[in-house]
N, C-alpha and C positions, 0 to 999 in steps of 0.2 A: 693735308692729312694723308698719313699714306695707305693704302687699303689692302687686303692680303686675300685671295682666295682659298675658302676651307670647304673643305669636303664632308658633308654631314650627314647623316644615317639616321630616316626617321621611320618610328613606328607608323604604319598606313594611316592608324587615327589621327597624330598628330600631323604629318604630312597631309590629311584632308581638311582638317582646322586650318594650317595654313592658306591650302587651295581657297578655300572659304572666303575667308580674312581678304587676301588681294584681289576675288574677283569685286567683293562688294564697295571694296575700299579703292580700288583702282590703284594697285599697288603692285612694285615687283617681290617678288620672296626675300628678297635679301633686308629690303625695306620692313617689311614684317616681322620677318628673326630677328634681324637688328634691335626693333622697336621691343621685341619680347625680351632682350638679352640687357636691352637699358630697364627697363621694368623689373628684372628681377635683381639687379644690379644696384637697383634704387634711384636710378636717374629718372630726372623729369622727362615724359615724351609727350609730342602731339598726340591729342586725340579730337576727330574732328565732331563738331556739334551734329544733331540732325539736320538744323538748318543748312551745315557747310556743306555735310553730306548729300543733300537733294540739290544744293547749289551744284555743285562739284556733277552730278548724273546730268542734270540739267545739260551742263555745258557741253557732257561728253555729247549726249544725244544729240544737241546741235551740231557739233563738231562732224557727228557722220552727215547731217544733210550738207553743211556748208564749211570744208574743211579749213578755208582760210580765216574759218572763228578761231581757229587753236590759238592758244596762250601756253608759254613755257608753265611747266610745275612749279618755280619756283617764285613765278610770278602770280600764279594764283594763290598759293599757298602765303605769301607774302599780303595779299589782297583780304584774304578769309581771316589770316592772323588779326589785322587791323580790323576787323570789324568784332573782335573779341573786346577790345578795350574800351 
C-alpha cells in the first residue's frame, strides 16, 4: 500500500477530540484520522469492545513494570479480533 504524507489544519476542538481519541485508545493520529476518514467514507473500521479495551490498558500497564511482556500491535490486535468470533 503506498502511503502519502498530508498536511492537515484542525480547529483546536477537533484537534483536542483527536488528542482524546489516541490517548485512550493507545493510538497514533494518523490511526485516528484515518479510522475517521473510513467512517465517513463508509468503510467498515475496528472499534474495540470494553473488554478489548481494559485488556489492551491492562497490558500496557504491565508492559511498564516488565517491558519484555510487549507484544507487536499487530499481534494483539490479531488476538482480540479472534476473540470476537
Amino acid at each position: 500500500m503506498t502511503v502519502r504524507n498530508v498536511a492537515v489544519t484542525l480547529p483546536e476542538e477537533l484537534y483536542n477530540m483527536v488528542e482524546k481519541a489516541r490517548s485512550i485508545e493507545h493510538r497514533s493520529r494518523s490511526e485516528v484520522i484515518q479510522e475517521a476518514l473510513r467512517s465517513h467514507f463508509g468503510e467498515p473500521t475496528y472499534r474495540p469492545t470494553h473488554e478489548e479495551r481494559a485488556a489492551l490498558v491492562a497490558a500496557l500497564d504491565a508492559a511498564q513494570s516488565d517491558p519484555e511482556s510487549l507484544q507487536e500491535w499487530s499481534d494483539v490486535r490479531q488476538t482480540l479480533r479472534g476473540r470476537r468470533r
